[in-house]
C-alpha beads as a LAMMPS data file, in Angstrom:
LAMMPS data file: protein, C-alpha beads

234 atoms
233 bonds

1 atom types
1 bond types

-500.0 500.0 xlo xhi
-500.0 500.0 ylo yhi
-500.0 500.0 zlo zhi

Masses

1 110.0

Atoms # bond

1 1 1 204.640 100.720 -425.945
2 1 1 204.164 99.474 -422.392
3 1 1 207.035 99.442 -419.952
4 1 1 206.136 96.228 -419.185
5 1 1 205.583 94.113 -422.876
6 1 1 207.164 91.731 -424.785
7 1 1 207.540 91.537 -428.481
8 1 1 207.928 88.199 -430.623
9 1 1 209.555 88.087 -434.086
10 1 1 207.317 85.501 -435.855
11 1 1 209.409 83.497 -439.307
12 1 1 207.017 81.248 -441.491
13 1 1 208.410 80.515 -445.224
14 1 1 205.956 82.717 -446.477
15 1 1 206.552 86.041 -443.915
16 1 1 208.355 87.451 -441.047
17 1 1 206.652 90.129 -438.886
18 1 1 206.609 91.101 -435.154
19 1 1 203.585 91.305 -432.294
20 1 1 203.534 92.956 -429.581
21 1 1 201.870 91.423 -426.377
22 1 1 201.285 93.601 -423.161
23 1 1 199.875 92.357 -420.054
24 1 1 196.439 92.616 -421.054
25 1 1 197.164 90.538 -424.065
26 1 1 198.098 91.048 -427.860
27 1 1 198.080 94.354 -428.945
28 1 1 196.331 95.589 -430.847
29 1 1 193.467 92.980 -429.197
30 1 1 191.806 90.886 -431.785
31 1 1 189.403 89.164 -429.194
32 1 1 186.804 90.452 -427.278
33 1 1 188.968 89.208 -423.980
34 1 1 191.473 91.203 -421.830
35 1 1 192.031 88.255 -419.920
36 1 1 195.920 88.610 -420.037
37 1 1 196.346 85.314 -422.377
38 1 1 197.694 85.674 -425.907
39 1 1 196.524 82.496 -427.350
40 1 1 198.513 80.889 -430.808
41 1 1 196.767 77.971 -433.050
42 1 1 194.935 76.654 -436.080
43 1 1 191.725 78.390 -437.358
44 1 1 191.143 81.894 -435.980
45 1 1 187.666 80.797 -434.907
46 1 1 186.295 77.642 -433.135
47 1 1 183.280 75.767 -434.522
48 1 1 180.615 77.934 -433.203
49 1 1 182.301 81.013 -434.949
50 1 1 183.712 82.476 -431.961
51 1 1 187.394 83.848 -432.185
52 1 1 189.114 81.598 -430.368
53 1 1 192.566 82.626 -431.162
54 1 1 194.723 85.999 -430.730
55 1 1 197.689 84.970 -433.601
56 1 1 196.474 81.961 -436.474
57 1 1 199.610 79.703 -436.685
58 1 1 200.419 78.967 -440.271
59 1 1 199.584 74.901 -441.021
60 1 1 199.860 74.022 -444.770
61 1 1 197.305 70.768 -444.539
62 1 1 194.077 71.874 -444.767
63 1 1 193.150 68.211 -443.062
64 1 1 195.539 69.278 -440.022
65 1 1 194.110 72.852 -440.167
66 1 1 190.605 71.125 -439.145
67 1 1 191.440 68.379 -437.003
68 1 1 193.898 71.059 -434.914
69 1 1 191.527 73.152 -435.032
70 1 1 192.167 75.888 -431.757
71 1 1 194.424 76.895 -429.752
72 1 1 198.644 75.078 -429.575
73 1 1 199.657 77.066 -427.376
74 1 1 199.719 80.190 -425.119
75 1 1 201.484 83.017 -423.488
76 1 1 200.380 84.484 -420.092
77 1 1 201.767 87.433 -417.525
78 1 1 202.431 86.695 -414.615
79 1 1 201.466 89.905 -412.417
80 1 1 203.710 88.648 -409.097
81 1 1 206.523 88.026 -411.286
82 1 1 205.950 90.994 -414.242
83 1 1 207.501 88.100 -415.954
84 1 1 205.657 86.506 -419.571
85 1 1 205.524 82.961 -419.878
86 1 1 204.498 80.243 -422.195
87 1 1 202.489 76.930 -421.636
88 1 1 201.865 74.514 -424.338
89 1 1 198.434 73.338 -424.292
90 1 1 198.827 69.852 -425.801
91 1 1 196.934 70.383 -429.060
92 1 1 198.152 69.907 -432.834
93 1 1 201.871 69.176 -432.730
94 1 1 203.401 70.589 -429.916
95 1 1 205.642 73.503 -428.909
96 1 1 208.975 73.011 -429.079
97 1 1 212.328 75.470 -427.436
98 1 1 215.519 75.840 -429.420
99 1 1 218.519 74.859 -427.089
100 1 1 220.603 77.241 -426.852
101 1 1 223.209 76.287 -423.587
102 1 1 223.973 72.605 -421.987
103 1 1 220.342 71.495 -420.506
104 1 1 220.479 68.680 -418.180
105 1 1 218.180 66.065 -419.165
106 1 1 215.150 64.788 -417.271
107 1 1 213.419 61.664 -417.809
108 1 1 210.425 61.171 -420.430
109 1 1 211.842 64.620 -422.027
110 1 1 211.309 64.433 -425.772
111 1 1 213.376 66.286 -428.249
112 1 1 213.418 67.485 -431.902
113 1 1 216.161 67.036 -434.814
114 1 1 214.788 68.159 -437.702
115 1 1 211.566 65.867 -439.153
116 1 1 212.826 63.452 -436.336
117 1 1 212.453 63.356 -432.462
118 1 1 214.002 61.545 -429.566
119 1 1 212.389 60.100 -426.219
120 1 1 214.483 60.223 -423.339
121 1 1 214.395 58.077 -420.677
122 1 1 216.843 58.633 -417.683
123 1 1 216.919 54.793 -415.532
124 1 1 218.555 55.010 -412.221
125 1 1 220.034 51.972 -410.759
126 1 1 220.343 51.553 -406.649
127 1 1 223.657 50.261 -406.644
128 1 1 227.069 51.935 -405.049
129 1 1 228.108 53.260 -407.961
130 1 1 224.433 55.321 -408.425
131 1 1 225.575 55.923 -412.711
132 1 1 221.876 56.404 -414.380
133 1 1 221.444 54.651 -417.691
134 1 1 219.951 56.325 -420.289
135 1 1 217.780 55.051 -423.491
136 1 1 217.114 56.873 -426.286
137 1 1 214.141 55.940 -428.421
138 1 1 214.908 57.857 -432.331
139 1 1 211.742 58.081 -434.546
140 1 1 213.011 59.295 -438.051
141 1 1 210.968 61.163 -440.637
142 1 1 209.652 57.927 -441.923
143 1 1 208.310 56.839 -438.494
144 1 1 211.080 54.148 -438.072
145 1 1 212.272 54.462 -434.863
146 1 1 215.144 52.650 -433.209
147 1 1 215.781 52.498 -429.251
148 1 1 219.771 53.027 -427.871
149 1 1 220.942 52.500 -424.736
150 1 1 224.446 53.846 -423.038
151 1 1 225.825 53.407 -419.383
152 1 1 227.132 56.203 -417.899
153 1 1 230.572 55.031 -416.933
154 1 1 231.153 54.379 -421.226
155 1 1 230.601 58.173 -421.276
156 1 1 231.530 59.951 -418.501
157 1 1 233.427 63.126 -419.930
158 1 1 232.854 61.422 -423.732
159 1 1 230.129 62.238 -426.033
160 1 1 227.157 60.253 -427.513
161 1 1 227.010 61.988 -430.907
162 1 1 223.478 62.139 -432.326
163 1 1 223.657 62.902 -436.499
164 1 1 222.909 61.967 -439.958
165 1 1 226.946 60.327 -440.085
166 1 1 227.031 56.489 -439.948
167 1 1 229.687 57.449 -437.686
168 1 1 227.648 58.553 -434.812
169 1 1 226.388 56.682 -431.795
170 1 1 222.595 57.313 -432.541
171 1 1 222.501 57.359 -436.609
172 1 1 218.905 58.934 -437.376
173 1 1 218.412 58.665 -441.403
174 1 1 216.634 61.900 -441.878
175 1 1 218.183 64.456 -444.516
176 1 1 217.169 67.813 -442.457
177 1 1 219.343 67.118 -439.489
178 1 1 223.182 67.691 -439.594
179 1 1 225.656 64.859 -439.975
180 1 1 226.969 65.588 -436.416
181 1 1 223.842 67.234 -435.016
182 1 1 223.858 66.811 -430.617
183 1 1 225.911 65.792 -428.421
184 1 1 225.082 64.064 -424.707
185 1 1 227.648 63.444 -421.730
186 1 1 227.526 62.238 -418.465
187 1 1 228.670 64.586 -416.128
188 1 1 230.875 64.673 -412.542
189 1 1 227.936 65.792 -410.858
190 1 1 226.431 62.304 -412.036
191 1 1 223.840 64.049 -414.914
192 1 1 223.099 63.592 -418.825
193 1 1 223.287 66.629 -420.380
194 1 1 223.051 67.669 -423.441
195 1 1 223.826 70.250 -426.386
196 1 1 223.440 71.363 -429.811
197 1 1 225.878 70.629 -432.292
198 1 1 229.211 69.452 -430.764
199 1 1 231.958 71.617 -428.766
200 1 1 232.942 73.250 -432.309
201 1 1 229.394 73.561 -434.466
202 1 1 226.324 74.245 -433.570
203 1 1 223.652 72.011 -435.819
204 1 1 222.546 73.825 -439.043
205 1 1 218.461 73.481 -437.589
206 1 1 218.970 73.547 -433.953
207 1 1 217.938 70.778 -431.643
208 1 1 214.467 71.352 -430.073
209 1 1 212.790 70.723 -425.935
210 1 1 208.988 69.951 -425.976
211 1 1 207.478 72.646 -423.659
212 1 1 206.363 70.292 -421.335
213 1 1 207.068 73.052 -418.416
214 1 1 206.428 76.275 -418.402
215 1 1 208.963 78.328 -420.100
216 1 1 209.640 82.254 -418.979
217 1 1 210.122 84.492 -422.287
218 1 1 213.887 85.807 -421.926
219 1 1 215.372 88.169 -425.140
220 1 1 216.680 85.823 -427.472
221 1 1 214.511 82.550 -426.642
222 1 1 213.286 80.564 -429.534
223 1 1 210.913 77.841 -429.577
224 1 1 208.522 76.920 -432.814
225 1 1 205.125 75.283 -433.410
226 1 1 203.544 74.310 -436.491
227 1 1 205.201 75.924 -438.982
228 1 1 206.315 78.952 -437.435
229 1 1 209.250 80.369 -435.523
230 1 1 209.211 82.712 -432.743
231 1 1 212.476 84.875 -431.414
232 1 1 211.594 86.864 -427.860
233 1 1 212.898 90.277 -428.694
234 1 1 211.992 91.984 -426.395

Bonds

1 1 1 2
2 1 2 3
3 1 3 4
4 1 4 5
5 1 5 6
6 1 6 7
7 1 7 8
8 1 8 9
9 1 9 10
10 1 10 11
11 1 11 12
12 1 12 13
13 1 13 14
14 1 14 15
15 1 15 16
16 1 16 17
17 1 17 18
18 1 18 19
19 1 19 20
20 1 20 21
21 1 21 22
22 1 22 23
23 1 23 24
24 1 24 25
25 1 25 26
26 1 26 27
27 1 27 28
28 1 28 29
29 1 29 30
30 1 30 31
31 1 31 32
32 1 32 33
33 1 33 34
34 1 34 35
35 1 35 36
36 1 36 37
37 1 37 38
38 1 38 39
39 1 39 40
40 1 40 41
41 1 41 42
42 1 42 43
43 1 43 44
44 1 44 45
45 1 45 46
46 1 46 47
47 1 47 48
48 1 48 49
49 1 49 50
50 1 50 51
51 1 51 52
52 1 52 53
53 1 53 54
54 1 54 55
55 1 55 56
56 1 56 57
57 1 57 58
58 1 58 59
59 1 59 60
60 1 60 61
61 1 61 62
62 1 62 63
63 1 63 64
64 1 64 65
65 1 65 66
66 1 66 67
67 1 67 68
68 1 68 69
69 1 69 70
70 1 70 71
71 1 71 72
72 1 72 73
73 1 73 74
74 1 74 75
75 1 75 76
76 1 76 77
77 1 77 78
78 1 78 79
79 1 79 80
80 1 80 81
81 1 81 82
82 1 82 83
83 1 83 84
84 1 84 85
85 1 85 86
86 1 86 87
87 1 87 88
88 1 88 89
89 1 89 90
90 1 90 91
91 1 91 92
92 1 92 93
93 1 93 94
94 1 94 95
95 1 95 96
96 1 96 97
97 1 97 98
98 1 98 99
99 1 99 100
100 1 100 101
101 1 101 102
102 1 102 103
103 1 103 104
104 1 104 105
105 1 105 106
106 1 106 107
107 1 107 108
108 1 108 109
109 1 109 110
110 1 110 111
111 1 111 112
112 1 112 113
113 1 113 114
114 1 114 115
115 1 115 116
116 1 116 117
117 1 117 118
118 1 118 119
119 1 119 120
120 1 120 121
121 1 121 122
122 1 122 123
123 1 123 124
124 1 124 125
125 1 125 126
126 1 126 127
127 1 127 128
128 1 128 129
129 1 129 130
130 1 130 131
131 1 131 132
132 1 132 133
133 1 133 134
134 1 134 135
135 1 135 136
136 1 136 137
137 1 137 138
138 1 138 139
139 1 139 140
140 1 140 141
141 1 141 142
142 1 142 143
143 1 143 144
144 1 144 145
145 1 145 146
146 1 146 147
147 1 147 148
148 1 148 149
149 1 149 150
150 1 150 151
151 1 151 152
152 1 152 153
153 1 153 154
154 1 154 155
155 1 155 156
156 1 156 157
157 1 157 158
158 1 158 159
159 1 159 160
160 1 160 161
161 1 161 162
162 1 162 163
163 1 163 164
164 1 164 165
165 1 165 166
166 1 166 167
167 1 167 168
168 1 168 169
169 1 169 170
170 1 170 171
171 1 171 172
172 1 172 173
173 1 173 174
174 1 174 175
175 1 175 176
176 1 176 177
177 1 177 178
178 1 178 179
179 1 179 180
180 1 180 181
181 1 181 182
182 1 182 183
183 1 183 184
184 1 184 185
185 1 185 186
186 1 186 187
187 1 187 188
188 1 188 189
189 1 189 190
190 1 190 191
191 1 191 192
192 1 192 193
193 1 193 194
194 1 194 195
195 1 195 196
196 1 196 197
197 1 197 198
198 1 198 199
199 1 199 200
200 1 200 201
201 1 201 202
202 1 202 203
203 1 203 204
204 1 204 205
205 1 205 206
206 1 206 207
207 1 207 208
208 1 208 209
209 1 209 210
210 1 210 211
211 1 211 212
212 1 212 213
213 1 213 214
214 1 214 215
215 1 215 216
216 1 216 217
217 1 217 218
218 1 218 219
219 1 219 220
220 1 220 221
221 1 221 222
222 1 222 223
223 1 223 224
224 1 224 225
225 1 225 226
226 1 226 227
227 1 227 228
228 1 228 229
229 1 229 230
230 1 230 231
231 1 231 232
232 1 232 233
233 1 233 234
C-alpha cells in the first residue's frame, strides 16, 4: 500500500467492506481514468454506457437509482497538501458528516436527525448588544416542517434541546431520532454552536453537516450518502 493512501470502511445494511484510494485514484482502478478523483454514486455507468463511477452507492428505489443516476459525490488528493478531501457534487441526496466535537454554526447550514433535517439560519442584528438570532426551520419524516426562533440572550450558557421528547425546545416527531438528540448554545465569544446528544449522551444516530465545504479526510471522520456509511481509517 502507498505511503501516501487512504482507506474508507464502507457500512450498507446489506455489507461492510473497505477501499483503498491512492493518489491516482481507487485501487484497484475500475475506470479507464488516473485522474486522481475517486468518484461515489448511483449506476456504475452513465447513459451512453461509459463508467462513470469508481464505487456504486447502494440506493434501494430503482426510480431514485435512475433519476440519480451518476456521480453524489467525490474524493480528490490534493498534491500541495498530500492531504485527501471530499466535495459533494450536489446530485441525488446529498453528503452528509457525522459531528463528532462542538461545530460552530454558520448561516444557511443544513443538518440531519435521523429521516429529518434542520435549516439554519444565523440573523445578526446591528444593535449594541450585537446577540445573533437564530431560526431553525425542522422538516420531519413526513415533510411537515415547523420554523423556531431563539434570541441569544434566552440562551447564553443554556441549551436549545433538539429531540423526539415533548419536552424539548424544537420537538421533531420522527421515531429514528433520540428523545434528547442535539443540543445548541450561544456562546461568550457571541456564536451558536452546536453538538450531538447533550453534555452526558451522545444521540443513538448521530446528528449530520451537509458537505457544503470541502471536508479533509482525517482517521475517524464519518459522513454518509445514500444509503451508505463511510469511516476514514486510514
Amino acid at each position: 500500500m502507498d505511503e501516501t493512501s487512504t482507506q474508507l470502511l464502507i457500512k450498507t445494511n446489506k455489507r461492510t467492506e473497505v477501499i483503498n484510494i491512492t493518489p491516482k485514484g481507487i485501487d484497484p482502478p475500475t475506470r479507464e481514468a488516473r485522474d486522481g478523483v475517486v468518484y461515489f454514486g448511483c449506476k456504475k455507468k452513465d447513459k451512453n454506457g461509459l463508467v462513470a463511477v469508481d464505487y456504486k452507492l447502494r440506493v434501494s428505489n430503482s426510480k431514485y437509482r435512475e433519476k440519480y443516476r451518476g456521480p453524489h459525490f467525490m474524493i480528490y488528493f490534493d498534491p500541495s497538501t498530500l492531504r485527501f478531501y471530499l466535495h459533494d457534487l450536489v446530485i441525488g441526496f446529498g453528503t452528509f458528516i457525522r459531528i463528532s466535537h462542538t461545530l460552530s454554526l454558520e448561516n444557511d447550514q443544513l443538518l440531519n436527525l435521523g429521516d429529518s433535517f434542520i435549516l439554519v439560519n444565523i440573523i445578526p442584528r446591528y444593535d449594541s448588544d450585537n446577540y445573533p438570532k437564530l431560526r431553525l426551520k425542522a422538516v420531519n419524516s413526513l415533510n411537515i416542517s415547523e420554523v423556531f426562533y431563539f434570541n441569544a440572550q434566552e440562551f447564553y450558557l443554556c441549551s436549545i434541546v433538539i429531540g423526539r421528547s415533548t419536552r424539548c425546545q424544537v420537538f421533531i416527531d420522527d421515531s429514528m431520532i433520540s428523545k434528547q438528540h442535539a443540543s445548541i448554545v450561544f456562546t461568550a465569544d457571541k456564536k451558536w454552536v452546536v453538538i450531538d446528544g447533550t453534555a452526558n449522551k451522545n444521540s443513538l444516530n448521530g446528528t449530520w453537516l451537509y458537505a457544503s465545504k470541502d471536508c479533509k479526510l482525517e482517521p475517524g471522520l464519518e459522513f454518509k450518502a445514500c444509503e451508505s456509511v463511510f469511516k476514514v481509517i486510514k
